[in-house]
N, C-alpha and C positions, 0 to 999 in steps of 0.2 A: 368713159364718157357715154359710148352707147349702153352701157345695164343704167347710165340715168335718162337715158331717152334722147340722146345727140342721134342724129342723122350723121354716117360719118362719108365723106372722105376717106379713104387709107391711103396714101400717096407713099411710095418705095418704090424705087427704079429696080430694086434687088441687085444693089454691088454688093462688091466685098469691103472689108474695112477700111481698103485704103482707095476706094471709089471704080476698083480694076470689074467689067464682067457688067452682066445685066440678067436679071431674068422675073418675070410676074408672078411669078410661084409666092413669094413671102406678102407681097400687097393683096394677093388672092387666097391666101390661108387664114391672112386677118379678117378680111370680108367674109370666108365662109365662117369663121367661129362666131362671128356678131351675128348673120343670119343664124343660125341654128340655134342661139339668144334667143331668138325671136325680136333682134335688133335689124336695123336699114345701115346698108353700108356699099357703097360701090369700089372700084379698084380705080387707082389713075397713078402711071409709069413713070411722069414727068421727071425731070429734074430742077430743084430749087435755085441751080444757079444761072437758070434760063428763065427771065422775065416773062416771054411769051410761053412756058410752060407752065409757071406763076397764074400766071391770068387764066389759064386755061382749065388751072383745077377751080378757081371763081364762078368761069363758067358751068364745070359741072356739078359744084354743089347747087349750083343756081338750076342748072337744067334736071337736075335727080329729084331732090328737097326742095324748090321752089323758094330757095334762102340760103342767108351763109351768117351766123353770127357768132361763128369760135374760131380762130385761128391758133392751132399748135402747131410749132414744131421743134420739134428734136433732130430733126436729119443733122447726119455727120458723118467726118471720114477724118483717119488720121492720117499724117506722115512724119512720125517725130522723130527729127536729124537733130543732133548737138548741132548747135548756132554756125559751126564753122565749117560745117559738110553739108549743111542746109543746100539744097538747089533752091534757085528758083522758082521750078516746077513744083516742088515740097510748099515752096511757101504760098502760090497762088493759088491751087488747088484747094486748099485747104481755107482761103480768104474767100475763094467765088462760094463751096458750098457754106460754111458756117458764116460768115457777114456778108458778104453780098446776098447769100440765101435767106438769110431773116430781110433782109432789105424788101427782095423780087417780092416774097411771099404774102409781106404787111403790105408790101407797096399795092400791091396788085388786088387787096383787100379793102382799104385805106376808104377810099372814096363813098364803096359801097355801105360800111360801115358807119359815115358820116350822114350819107345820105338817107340812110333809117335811122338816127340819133341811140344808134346800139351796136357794140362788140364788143369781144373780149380776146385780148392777145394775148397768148403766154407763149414767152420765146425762153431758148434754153442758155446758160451760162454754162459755168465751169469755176469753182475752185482753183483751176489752172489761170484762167483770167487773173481771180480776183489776186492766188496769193504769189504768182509764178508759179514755174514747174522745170527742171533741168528737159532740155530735149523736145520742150513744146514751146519752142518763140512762134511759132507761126498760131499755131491752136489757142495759145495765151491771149497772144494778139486776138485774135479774133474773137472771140469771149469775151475781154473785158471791152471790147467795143460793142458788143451787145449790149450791154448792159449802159452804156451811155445813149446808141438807138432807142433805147426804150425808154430811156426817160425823158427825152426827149418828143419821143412821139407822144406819151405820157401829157407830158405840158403841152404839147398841141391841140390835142384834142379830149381837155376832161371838161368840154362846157356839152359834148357830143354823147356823153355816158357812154365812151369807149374806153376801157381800163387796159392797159400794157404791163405787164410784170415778168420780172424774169425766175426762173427757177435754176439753180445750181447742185444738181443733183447727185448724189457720190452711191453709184451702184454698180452692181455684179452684170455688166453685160458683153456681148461679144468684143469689142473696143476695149475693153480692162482688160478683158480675158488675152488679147494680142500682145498686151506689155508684158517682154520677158519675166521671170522667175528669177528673184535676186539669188543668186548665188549661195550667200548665208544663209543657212539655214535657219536661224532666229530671224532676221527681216524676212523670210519665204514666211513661216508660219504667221507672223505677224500680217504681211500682207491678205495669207489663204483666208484669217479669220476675220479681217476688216471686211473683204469680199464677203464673207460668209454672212456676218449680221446685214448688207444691205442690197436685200433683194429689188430687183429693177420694178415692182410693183407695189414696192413701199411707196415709190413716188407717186403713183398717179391720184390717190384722193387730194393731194395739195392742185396738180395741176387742175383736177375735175374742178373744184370748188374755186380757184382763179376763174373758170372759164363761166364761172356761174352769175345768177343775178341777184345771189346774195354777198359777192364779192364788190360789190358798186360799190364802196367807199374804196377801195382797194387797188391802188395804183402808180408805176410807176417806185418798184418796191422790187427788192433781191433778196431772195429766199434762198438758203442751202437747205436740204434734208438729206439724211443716212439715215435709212431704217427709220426708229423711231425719233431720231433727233430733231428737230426741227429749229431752223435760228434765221433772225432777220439780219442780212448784212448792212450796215450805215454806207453812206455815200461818204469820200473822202471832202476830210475835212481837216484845217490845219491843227497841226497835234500841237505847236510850240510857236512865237511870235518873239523872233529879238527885231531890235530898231535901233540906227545908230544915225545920230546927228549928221546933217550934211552928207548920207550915204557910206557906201560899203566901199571898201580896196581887198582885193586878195586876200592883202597881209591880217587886214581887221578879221577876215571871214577866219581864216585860219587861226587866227590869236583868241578870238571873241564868240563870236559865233557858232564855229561848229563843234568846239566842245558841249555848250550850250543844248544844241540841236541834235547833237549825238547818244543823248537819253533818250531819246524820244523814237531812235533808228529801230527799224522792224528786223528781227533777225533774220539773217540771212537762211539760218537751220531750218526756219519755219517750212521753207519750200523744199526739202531735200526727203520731205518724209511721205508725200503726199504720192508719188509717181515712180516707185521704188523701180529697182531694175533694170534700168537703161545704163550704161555704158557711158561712164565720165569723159573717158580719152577724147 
């Protein structure tokens, strides 16, 4: 965004993957590659799942750049426990930064945005949302309610020339890199070379061109990319429709019905090949 002339922001508290440590070193390494650009870019420590630190990077695009009219983010942290060793620490941690943090960060954006009849939000999903994932109920969770956020702020405000869209991006970063090494050898290579074709900077001209203002018809819209693939995902929608006189009984659903609707079931395999490596037990 800044080699197209954004003013940045770099917001990074600098944890580690799963939210442990702090340090300014990686917010301050992005800010000096954009200066030596010959880009504008300041550093800010905050964290997203703190409202009043939300508001606070508002403030400082506002006090550096004299404006604010792109909000990205991507912050994230894992903790992925099979569902039945899940803590509850595992599962909030991962709700306050990934959905409450897309919340804080729009929210905290929202008004200003309205208030000059211009912005552009691009928040980030996940694959894991949209198709599952063994070991990521918390992260899943949280994704696919991104992606309801957004369209919904979407339909609030497209009379404001504010556009929301999500990105779903499948790349090579330190967060992939944390998910064990499956065991097999054929799924290890399989995974080493899926990593291999998508590099985490294949993403960004999708995101540039969201935040852009040639993206104004554009909203309210789920995007996946790998490398070079790019696909629009649909909003769920009913795949099949039985109807039964006077209503449904158990018995009917079981006799009539779910053979009916059982064509139509997403496989369960779908999601078992997406997040290789974890640990069934």
């Amino acid at each position: 965004m800044a080699k197209h002339g954004a003013s940045v922001v770099v917001n990074d508290p600098g944890v580690g993957g799963s939210g442990e440590g702090g340090d300014v070193a990686p917010a301050a390494q992005v800010v000096a590659v954009i200066e030596a650009a010959g880009g504008k870019a300041v550093a800010n420590h905050g964290s997203v799942a703190s409202f009043e630190d939300c508001l606070g990077m508002v403030g400082q695009a506002r006090a550096a750049f004299g404006g604010l009219h792109i909000v990205f983010n991507p912050a994230g942290i894992l903790r992925d426990r099979m569902f039945h060793k899940m803590s509850p620490d595992d599962w909030q941690a991962v709700i306050d930064v990934h959905l409450t943090g897309h919340f804080n960060v729009s929210r905290a954006a929202i008004n200003l945005f309205r208030e000059q009849n211009y912005g552009r939000i691009v928040m980030v999903g996940s694959t894991s949302g949209l198709l599952g994932n063994i070991g990521q109920a918390n992260y899943g969770a949280a994704k696919m309610g991104i992606v309801t956020l957004a369209r919904i702020v979407a339909l609030e405000n497209m009379a404001k020339d504010i556009t929301v869209n999500v990105v779903a991006p499948s790349a090579d970063t330190r967060m992939t890199r944390s998910v064990p090494t499956p065991k097999d050898p054929q799924a290890a290579a399989l995974r080493e070379e899926r990593l291999r074709r998508s590099p985490a900077d294949a993403i960004a001209p999708l995101c540039v061109y969201l935040a852009s203002e040639a993206a104004a018809d554009v909203t309210g819209q789920m995007f996946h990319q790998r490398g070079g693939e790019l696909s629009l995902y649909g909003l769920p929608r009913p795949l099949r429709m039985v109807h039964r006189h006077g209503g449904w009984t158990a018995e009917a659903i079981a006799e009539h019905a779910m053979p009916a609707l059982k064509t139509q079931f997403t496989a369960m395999e779908d999601s078992r090949v997406i997040h290789p490596g974890l640990p069934l037990e």
